[in-house]
PLY file of the C-alpha trace (Angstrom):
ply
format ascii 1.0
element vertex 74
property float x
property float y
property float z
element edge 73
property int vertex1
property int vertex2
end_header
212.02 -135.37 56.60
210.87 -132.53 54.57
207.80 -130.27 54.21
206.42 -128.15 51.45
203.71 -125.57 51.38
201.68 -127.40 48.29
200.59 -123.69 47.04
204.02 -122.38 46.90
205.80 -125.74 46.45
207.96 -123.89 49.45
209.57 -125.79 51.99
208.04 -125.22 55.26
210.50 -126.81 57.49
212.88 -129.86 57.82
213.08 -132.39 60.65
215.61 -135.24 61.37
214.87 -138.57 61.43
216.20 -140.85 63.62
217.34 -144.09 62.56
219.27 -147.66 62.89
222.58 -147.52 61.24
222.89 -150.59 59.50
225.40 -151.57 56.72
224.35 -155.54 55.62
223.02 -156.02 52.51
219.99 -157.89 53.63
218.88 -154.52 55.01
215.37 -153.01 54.24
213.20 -150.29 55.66
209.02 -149.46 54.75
208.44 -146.27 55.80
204.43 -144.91 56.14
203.48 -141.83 57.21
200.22 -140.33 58.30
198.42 -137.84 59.97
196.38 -137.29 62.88
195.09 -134.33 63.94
198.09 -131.88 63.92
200.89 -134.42 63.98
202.88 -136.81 61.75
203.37 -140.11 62.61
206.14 -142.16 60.66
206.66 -145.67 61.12
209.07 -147.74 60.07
209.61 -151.74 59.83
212.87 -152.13 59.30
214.81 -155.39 58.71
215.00 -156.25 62.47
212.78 -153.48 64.25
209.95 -151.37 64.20
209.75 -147.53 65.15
207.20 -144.98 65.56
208.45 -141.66 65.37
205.95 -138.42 66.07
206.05 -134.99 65.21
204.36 -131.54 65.29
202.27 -130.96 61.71
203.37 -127.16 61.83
206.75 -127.30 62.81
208.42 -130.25 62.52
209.56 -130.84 66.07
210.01 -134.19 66.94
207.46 -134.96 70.09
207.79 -138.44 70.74
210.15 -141.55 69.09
209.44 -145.17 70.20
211.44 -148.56 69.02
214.78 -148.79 67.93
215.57 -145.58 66.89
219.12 -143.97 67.60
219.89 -140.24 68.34
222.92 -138.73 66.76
225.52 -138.07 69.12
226.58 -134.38 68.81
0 1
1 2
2 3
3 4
4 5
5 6
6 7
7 8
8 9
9 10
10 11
11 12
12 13
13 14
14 15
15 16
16 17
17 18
18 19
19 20
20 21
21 22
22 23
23 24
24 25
25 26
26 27
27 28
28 29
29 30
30 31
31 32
32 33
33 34
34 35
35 36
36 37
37 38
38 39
39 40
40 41
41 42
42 43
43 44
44 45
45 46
46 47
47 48
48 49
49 50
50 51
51 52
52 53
53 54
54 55
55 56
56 57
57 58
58 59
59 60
60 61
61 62
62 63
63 64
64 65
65 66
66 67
67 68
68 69
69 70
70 71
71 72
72 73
């Protein structure tokens, strides 16, 4: 997840997403964001799931994730 200053067409800062790993070919993901207040909400309906995934407006820190929605092991 990306975001640019409009003005500048700079990006501001870049956040991961967290997601289900599939690999079938029946797969398919819709994807909407929004905004409220000063966060971003993304939600996805994925093939089997739904997620909600939250995140600060400003910086791009992810404050909340909800559904089926897998971290990357580091």
């Amino acid at each position: 997840l990306h975001c640019f200053d409009m003005r500048t067409g700079k990006m501001k800062w870049t956040a991961d997403v967290l997601q289900v790993n599939a690999s079938h070919s029946e797969y398919w993901n819709k994807v909407t964001l929004s905004m409220y207040k000063d966060k971003l909400i993304m939600q996805g309906d994925e093939a089997n799931c739904s997620y909600l995934q939250i995140f600060d407006a400003e910086t791009g820190k992810r404050l909340a994730k909800f559904g089926c929605v897998f971290e990357e092991k580091k």
